[in-house]
KOLLOKE-563723 format. One record per residue (C-alpha): x, y, z; residue number from 1. Coordinates in steps of 0.2 Angstrom, whole numbers. Layout:
<atoms>
ATOM|X|Y|Z|NUM
...
</atoms>
This chain:
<atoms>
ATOM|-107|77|27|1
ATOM|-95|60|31|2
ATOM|-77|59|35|3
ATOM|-68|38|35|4
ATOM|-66|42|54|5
ATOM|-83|37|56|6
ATOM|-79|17|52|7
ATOM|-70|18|71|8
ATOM|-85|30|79|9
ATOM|-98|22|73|10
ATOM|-88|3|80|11
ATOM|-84|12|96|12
ATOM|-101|15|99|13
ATOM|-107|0|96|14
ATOM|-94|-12|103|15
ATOM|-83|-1|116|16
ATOM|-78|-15|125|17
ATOM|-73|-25|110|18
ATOM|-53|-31|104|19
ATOM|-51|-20|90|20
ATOM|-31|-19|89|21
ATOM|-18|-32|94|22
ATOM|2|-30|94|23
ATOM|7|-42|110|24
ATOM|7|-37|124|25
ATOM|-3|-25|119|26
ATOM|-22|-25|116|27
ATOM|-32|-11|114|28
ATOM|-51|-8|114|29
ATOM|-62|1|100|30
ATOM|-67|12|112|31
ATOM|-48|17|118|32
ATOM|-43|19|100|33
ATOM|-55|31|98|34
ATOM|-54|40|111|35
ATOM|-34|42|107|36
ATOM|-36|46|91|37
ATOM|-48|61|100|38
ATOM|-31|67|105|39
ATOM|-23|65|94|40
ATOM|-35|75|84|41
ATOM|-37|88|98|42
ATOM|-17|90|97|43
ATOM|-18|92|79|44
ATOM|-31|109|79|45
ATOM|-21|115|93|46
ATOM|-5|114|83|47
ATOM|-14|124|69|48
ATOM|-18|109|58|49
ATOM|-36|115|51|50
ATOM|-46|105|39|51
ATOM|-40|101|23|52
ATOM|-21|101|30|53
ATOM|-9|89|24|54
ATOM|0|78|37|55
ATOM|9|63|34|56
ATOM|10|48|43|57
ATOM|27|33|42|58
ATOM|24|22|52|59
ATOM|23|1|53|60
ATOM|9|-10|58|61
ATOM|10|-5|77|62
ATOM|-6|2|86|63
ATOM|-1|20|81|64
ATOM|-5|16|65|65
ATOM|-23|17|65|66
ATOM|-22|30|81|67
ATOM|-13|44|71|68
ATOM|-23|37|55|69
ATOM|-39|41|62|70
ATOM|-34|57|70|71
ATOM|-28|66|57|72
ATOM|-45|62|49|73
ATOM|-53|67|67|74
ATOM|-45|84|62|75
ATOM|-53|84|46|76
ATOM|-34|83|40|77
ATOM|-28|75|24|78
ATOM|-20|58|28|79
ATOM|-4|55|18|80
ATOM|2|38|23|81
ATOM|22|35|17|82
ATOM|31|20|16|83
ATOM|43|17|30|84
ATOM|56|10|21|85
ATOM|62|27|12|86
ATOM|76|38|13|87
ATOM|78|54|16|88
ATOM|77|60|0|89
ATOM|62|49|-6|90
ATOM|53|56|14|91
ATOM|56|74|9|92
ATOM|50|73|-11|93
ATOM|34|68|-4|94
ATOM|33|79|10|95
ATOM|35|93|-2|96
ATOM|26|88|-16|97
ATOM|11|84|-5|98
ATOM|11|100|5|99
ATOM|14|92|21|100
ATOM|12|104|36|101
ATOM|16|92|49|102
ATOM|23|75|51|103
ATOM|23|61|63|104
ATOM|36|47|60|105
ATOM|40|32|68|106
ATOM|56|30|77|107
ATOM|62|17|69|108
ATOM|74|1|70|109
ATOM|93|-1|72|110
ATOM|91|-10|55|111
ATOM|78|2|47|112
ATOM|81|19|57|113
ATOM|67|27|50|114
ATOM|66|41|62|115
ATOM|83|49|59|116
ATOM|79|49|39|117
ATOM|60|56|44|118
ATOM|67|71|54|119
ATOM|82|75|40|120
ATOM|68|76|26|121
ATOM|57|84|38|122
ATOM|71|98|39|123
ATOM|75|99|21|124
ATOM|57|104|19|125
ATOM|54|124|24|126
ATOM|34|121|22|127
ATOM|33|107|34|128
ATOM|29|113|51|129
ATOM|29|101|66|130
ATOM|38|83|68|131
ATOM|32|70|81|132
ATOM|43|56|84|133
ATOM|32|38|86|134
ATOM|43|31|99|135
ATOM|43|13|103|136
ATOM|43|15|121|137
ATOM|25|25|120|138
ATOM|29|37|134|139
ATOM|48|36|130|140
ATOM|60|51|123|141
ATOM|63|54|106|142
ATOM|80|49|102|143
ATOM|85|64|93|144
ATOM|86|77|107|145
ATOM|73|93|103|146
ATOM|59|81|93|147
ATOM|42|82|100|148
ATOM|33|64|102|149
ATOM|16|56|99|150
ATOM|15|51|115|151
ATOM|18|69|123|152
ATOM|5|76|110|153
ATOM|-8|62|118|154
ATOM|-4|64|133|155
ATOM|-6|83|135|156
ATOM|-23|85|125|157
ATOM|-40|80|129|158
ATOM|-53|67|122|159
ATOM|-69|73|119|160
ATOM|-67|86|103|161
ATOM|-80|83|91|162
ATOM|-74|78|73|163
ATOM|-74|93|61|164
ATOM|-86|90|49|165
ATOM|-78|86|31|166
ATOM|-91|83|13|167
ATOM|-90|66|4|168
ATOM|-80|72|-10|169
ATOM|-65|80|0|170
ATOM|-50|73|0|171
ATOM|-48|59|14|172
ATOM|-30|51|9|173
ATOM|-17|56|-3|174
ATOM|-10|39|-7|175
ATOM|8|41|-17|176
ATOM|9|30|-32|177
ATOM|20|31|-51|178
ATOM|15|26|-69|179
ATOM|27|20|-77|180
ATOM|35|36|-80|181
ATOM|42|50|-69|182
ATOM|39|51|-51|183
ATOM|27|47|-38|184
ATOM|10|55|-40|185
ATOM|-2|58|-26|186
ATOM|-20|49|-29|187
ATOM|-31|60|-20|188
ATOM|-45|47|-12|189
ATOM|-61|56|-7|190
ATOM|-70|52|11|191
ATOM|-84|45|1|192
ATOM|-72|33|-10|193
ATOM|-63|25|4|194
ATOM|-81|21|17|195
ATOM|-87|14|0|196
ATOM|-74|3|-3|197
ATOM|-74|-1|15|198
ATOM|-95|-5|13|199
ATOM|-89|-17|-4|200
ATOM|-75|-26|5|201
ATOM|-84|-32|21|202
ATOM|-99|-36|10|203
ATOM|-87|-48|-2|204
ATOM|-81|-57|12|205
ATOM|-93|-57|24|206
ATOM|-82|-49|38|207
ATOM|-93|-47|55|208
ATOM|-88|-41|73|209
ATOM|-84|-59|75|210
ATOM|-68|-60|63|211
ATOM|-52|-57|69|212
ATOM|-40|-57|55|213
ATOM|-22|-55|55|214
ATOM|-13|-40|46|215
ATOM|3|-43|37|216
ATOM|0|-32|24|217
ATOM|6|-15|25|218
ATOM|-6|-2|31|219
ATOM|5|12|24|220
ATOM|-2|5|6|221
ATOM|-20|4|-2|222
ATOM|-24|-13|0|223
ATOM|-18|-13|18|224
ATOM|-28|2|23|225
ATOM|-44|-3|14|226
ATOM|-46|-22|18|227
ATOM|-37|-26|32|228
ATOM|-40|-7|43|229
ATOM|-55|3|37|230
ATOM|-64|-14|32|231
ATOM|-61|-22|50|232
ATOM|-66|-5|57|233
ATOM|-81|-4|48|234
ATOM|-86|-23|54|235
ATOM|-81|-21|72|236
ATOM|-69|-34|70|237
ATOM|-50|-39|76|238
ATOM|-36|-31|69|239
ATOM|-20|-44|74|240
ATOM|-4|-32|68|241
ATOM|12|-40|62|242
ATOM|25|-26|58|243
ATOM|33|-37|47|244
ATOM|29|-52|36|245
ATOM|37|-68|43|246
ATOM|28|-85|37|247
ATOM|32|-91|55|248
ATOM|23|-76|63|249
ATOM|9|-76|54|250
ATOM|6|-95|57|251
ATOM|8|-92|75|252
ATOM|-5|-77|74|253
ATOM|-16|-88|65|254
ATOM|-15|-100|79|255
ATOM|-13|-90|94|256
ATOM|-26|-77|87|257
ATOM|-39|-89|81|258
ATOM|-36|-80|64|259
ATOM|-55|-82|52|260
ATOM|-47|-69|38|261
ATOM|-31|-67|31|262
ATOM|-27|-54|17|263
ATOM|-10|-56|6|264
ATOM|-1|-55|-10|265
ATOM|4|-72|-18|266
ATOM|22|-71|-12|267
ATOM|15|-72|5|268
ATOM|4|-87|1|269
ATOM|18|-95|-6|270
ATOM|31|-90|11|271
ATOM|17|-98|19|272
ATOM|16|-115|11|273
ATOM|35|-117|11|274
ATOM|35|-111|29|275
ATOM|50|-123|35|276
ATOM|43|-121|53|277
ATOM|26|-126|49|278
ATOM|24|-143|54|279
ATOM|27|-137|74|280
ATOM|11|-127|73|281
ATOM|-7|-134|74|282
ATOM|-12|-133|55|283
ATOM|-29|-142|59|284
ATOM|-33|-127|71|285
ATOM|-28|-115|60|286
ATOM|-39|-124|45|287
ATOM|-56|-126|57|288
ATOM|-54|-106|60|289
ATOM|-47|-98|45|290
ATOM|-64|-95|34|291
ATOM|-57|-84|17|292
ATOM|-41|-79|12|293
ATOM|-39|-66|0|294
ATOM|-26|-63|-13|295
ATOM|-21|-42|-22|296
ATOM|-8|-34|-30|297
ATOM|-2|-48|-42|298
ATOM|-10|-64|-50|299
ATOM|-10|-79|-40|300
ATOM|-2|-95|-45|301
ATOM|-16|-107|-49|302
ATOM|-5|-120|-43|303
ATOM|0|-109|-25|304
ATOM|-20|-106|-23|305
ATOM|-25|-125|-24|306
ATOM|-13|-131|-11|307
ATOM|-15|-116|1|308
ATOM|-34|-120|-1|309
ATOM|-30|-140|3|310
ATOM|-18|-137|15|311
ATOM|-28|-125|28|312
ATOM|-47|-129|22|313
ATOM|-49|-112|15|314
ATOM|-59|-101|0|315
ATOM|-46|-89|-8|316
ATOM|-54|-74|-17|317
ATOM|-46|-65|-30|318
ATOM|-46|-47|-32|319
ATOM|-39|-31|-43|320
ATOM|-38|-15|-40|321
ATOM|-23|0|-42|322
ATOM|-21|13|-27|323
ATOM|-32|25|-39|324
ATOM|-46|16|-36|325
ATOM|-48|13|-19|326
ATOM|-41|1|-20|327
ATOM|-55|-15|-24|328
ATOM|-62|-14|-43|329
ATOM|-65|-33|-47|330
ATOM|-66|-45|-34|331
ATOM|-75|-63|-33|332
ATOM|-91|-63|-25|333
ATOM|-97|-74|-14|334
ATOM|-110|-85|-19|335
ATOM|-105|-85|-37|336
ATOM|-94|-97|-48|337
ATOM|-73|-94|-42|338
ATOM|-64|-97|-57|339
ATOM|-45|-97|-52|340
ATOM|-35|-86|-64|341
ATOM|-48|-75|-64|342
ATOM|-48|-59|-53|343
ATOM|-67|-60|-52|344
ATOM|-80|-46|-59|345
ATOM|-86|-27|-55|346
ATOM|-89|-25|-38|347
ATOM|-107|-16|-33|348
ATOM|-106|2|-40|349
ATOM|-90|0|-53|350
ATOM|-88|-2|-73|351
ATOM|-74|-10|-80|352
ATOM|-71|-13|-96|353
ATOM|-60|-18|-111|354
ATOM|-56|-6|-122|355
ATOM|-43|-2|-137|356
ATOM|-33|14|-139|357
ATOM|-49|22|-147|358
ATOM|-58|19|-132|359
ATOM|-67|6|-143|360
ATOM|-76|-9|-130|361
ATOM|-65|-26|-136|362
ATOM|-76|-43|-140|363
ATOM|-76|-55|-123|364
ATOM|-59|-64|-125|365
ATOM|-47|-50|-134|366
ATOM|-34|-42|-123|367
ATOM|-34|-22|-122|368
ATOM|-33|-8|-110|369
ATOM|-44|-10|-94|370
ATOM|-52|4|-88|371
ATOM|-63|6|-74|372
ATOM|-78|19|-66|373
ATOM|-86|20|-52|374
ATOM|-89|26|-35|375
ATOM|-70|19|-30|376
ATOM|-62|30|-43|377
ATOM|-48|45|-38|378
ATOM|-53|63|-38|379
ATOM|-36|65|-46|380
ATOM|-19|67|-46|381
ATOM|-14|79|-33|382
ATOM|-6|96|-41|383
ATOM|-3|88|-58|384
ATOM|-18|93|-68|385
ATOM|-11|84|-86|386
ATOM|-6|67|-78|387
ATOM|-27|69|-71|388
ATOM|-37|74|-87|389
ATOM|-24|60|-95|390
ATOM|-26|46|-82|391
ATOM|-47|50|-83|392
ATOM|-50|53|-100|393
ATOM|-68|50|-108|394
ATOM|-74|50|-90|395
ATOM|-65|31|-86|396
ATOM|-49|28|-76|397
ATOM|-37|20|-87|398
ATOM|-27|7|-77|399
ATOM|-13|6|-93|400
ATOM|-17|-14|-87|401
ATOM|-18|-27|-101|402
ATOM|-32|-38|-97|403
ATOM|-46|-47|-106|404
ATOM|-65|-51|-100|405
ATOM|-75|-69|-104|406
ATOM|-92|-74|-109|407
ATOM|-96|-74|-91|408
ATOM|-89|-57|-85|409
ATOM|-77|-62|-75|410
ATOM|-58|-52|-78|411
ATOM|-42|-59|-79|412
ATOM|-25|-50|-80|413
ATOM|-15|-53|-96|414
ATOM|-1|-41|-91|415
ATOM|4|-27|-84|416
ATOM|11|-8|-92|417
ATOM|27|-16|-103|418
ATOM|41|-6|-90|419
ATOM|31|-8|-74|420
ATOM|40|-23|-63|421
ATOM|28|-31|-48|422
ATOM|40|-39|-37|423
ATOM|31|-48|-23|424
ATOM|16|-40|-24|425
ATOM|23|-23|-24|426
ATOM|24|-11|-38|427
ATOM|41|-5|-43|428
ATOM|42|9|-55|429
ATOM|60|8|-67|430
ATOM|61|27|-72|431
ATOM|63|32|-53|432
ATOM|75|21|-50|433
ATOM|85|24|-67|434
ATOM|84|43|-60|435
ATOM|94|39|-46|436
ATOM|106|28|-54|437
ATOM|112|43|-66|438
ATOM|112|54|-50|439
ATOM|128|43|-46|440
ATOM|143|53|-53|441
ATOM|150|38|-62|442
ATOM|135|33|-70|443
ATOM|130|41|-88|444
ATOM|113|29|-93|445
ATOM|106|18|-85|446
ATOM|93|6|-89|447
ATOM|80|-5|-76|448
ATOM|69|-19|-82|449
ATOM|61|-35|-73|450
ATOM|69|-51|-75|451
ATOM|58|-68|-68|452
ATOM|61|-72|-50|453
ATOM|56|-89|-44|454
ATOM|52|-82|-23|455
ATOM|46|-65|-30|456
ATOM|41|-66|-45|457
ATOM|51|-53|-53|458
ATOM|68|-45|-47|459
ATOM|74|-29|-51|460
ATOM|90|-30|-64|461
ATOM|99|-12|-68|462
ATOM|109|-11|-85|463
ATOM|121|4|-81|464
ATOM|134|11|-95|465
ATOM|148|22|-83|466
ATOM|153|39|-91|467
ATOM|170|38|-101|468
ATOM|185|31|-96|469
ATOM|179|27|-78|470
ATOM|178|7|-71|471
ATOM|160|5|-60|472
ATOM|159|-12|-49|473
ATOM|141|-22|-51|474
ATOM|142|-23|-31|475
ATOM|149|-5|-29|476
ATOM|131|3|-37|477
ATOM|122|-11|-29|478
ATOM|130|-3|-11|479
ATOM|128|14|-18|480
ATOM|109|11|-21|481
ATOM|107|3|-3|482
ATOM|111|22|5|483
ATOM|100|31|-9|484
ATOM|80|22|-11|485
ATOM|71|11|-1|486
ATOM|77|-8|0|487
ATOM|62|-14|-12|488
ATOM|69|-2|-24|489
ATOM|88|-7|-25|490
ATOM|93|-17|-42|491
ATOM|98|-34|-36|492
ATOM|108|-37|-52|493
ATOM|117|-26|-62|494
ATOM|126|-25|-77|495
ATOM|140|-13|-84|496
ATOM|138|-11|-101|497
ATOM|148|0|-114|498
ATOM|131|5|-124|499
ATOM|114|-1|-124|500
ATOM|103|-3|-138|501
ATOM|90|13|-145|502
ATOM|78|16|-158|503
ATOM|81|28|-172|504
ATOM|79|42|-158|505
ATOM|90|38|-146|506
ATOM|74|29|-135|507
ATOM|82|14|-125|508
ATOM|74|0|-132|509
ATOM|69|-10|-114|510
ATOM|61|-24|-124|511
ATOM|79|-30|-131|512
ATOM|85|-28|-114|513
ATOM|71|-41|-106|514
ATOM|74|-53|-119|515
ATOM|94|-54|-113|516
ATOM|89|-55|-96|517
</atoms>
C-alpha cells in the first residue's frame, strides 16, 4: 500500500514543529498542515467522496494549495490540479472530461476572478457534485451568495481520520496536458510515480530539512508539484510561496527567507538578472545562501546560466521531463561533469533513448525521437485508450521531442514537436487555440504558429482568414480571445489573411507560415 500523502505524514512525524509552509504573514507548521488536510480529507468522505473519486483543485500558490492537495489524497481521492488562469469553458471541459465529482476553487482576484469562472463551469457540468470556494479571507464568506467554503468544510470536521489505504499503481493525480493535436489529455500519475520522483529529485539536489526554498513555480503544473511541493515535503524542508512570479519578490524572498534552493524556467532566470530593482537588495547574502538552482520546462541559455551562476555564487542544474513522466526524466547529477546545454542523463530507475520512427536506437550524436521508460512513466491517458497505446508503444513513452545523446550520455534537446510553441517555459498547444479562433462567427480558418520572442522566447502569432465578405480587426480577435482562453493562450499578434497556403489536401502548411513570421 502507499498513497503521495505520506511525503507530509511521514515529515509531520518527524519535524512537527518545523516551518513547512510560508505566504506572509502566514506560517504554518508540518504538523498543522497535516492535520488540515485531516479535515479536509474528513469533509471529503463525509460529502461522499470515496476512493478513487475525482476532485479538482484551482488554486495559486497560497497555503491551501498543499492543504486541499494533500486532502484529497488523505481521501484516497484522485487530485486534478487546473490552471487558475482558465475560463469558464476551458474549467468545465476539464471538469467533465475528468469526471470531477467535486471542486474546490479559489476565489480569485479583481484582475483574475477565478471564482465566478470556477462556479459557472462547475454548473455547466451535471456530474460534478459539490463546490467550495477558497476564499482569501480563510474564515471569510464566499462571494457568490449559496457557495460552500474550504474553510467552513475545515472548520466543521475533525482531525484524526486515518488515510484510506490506496496501492502504488492507483491513480494519485490526473495532470492535464495536449500533444500537439486535439485537446487537453489527462496523464494519469500513479501514487508510486510521483513518491519516486519525489525520492529522485531530493536525491539530485541534496534537499534536507534544512533547505528552505522559495516557490515561484506554479504548483498547479508538474514540475511545481514534484520539485518544489512533494520533494520539499519528502525532505522536511521550507516551502516559501509566491502566488505570482515577480523578479523583485523573489529577490526579496531569497533575502528575507534565506533562500538555499530555487526551481525556475529560463525566463525567470533571465527576469532575475534584469531585475531593475536588484541592486537595493543584498545580493551577497543572497549568493552565501542560495546553494543550487535549477532550470525545467525549456532549454536554458548558456549565456543566462553563466551570469546567473557569477552573479549569486550558485550551481544551476539542468533537467527534462514532460507531465507524462512525473515530471523528472533527465536531470544532472551531482557529483558528475555539468555540461551546459545539456539536460543531463537518466535519473536512477529510467531509460531514455534516441530512436528513429522504426523505433531503431540512433548512433551517439544523430538527432531522433526521445523516448523514455521507467518508474516516472504515466499509467495513461485517462479515458482515451488510442492516444495511450499511441503515446506508449513498444513499451517506451514517446515524448514526440527531438533530441540527440553524446559519447558521454548526457541528453540535449534539439527541438521540440514542429507545431508545439513553449513560451516562457510553458507549453502552449496551437490546435486548441485555432479551435477557438474558428468558434468566433467571423472567423472561417485560422492558423497559430510560434514566432521568436526576445523576453519569452516564443510568442504566440494567429493567422486568421474571416469568412466571406466580412472585415475582422487584428485587435478585435485579439480582445475577443482575452474573454474566451487563458491569458498565456491569447495570440499576441494576428494577421488577417484572405487564404493561407496548403498542401495538395487542403493541409495548412504551418512550416510556410513560420518562415514569414
Amino acid at each position: 500500500m502507499l498513497n503521495l500523502a505520506t511525503l507530509l505524514e511521514s515529515s509531520a512525524r518527524e519535524f512537527p514543529g518545523r516551518t513547512a509552509v510560508v505566504l506572509d504573514p502566514f506560517r504554518l507548521s508540518y504538523a498543522e498542515v497535516d492535520a488540515l488536510a485531516a479535515q479536509v480529507a474528513s469533509g471529503l468522505r463525509a460529502a461522499g467522496i470515496h476512493r478513487g473519486d475525482k476532485v479538482a483543485l484551482c488554486c495559486p500558490n497560497i497555503p491551501y494549495f498543499p492543504i486541499v492537495y494533500y486532502g484529497i489524497l488523505k481521501a484516497g481521492a484522485v487530485v486534478v490540479p487546473i490552471n487558475v488562469l482558465l475560463k469558464r469553458r476551458e474549467l468545465a471541459f476539464l471538469l467533465e472530461d475528468s469526471d470531477a465529482r467535486a471542486f474546490f476553487c479559489f476565489e480569485g482576484t479583481e484582475q483574475n476572478p477565478i471564482g465566478h469562472e470556477g462556479w459557472a463551469a462547475f454548473n455547466d457540468v451535471a456530474a460534478c457534485d459539490r463546490f467550495w470556494m477558497i476564499t482569501v479571507d480563510p474564515g471569510g464568506p464566499s462571494p457568490i451568495d449559496g457557495t460552500d467554503t474550504l474553510g467552513r468544510l475545515v472548520f466543521e470536521h475533525e482531525q484524526g481520520i486515518e488515510t484510506v489505504p490506496t496501492r502504488s499503481d492507483d491513480t494519485a493525480v490526473i495532470m492535464y496536458t495536449s500533444g500537439t493535436t486535439g485537446r487537453p489529455k489527462g496523464a494519469e500519475l500513479s501514487h508510486s510515480n510521483l513518491v519516486m520522483n519525489a525520492l529522485v529529485s531530493r536525491d539530485l539536489v541534496r534537499a534536507n530539512e534544512d533547505d528552505i526554498t522559495v516557490v515561484a513555480l506554479p504548483l498547479f503544473h508538474a514540475l511545481g508539484q514534484t520539485t518544489q511541493m512533494n520533494m520539499v515535503f519528502l525532505a522536511g524542508a521550507t516551502a516559501v510561496l509566491l502566488p505570482r512570479f515577480n523578479p523583485s519578490d523573489v529577490l526579496r524572498l531569497f533575502q528575507e527567507e534565506n533562500a538555499t534552493l530555487f526551481c525556475g524556467v529560463p525566463t525567470m532566470y533571465r527576469a532575475l538578472l534584469q531585475c531593475p530593482e536588484a541592486d537595493s537588495f543584498d545580493l551577497d547574502k543572497i549568493a552565501g545562501t542560495l546553494r543550487v538552482g535549477v532550470s525545467g520546462g525549456a532549454a536554458m541559455p548558456v549565456d543566462i546560466l553563466r551570469q546567473f551562476e557569477e552573479r549569486f555564487n550558485v550551481v544551476i542544474l539542468e533537467g527534462y521531463g514532460l507531465s507524462e513522466t512525473s515530471p523528472v526524466a533527465s536531470f544532472h547529477r551531482t557529483g558528475r561533469p555539468r555540461k551546459p546545454g545539456s539536460v543531463g542523463e537518466p535519473v536512477w530507475g529510467v531509460e531514455m533513448r534516441i530512436v528513429d520512427e522504426e523505433m531503431n536506437e540512433l548512433p551517439v550524436g544523430e538527432a531522433g525521437e526521445i523516448v523514455i521508460r521507467g518508474h516516472n512513466v504515466m499509467k495513461g491517458y485517462y479515458k482515451h485508450p488510442e492516444a495511450t497505446d499511441q503515446a506508449l508503444r513498444g513499451g517506451w513513452f514517446h515524448s514526440g521531442d527531438v533530441g540527440k545523446q553524446d559519447e558521454d550520455g548526457y541528453f540535449y534537446i534539439v527541438d521540440r514537436t514542429k507545431d508545439l510553441i513553449i513560451r516562457g517555459g510553458v507549453n502552449v498547444y496551437p490546435r486548441e487555440i485555432e479551435e477557438v479562433l474558428m468558434s468566433h462567427p467571423d472567423i472561417s480558418v485560422a492558423a497559430v504558429v510560434g514566432v521568436p520572442d526576445d523576453k519569452f522566447g516564443e510568442e504566440i502569432k494567429a493567422f486568421v482568414v474571416p469568412v466571406p465578405k466580412v472585415d475582422v480587426a487584428p485587435e478585435d480577435v485579439i480582445a475577443w480571445a482575452r474573454n474566451e482562453m487563458a491569458r498565456f493562450k491569447v495570440p499576441r499578434y494576428v494577421e488577417i489573411r484572405k487564404t493561407l497556403p496548403v498542401n495538395a489536401i487542403g493541409k495548412v502548411l504551418k512550416s510556410e507560415l513560420r518562415k514569414e513570421g
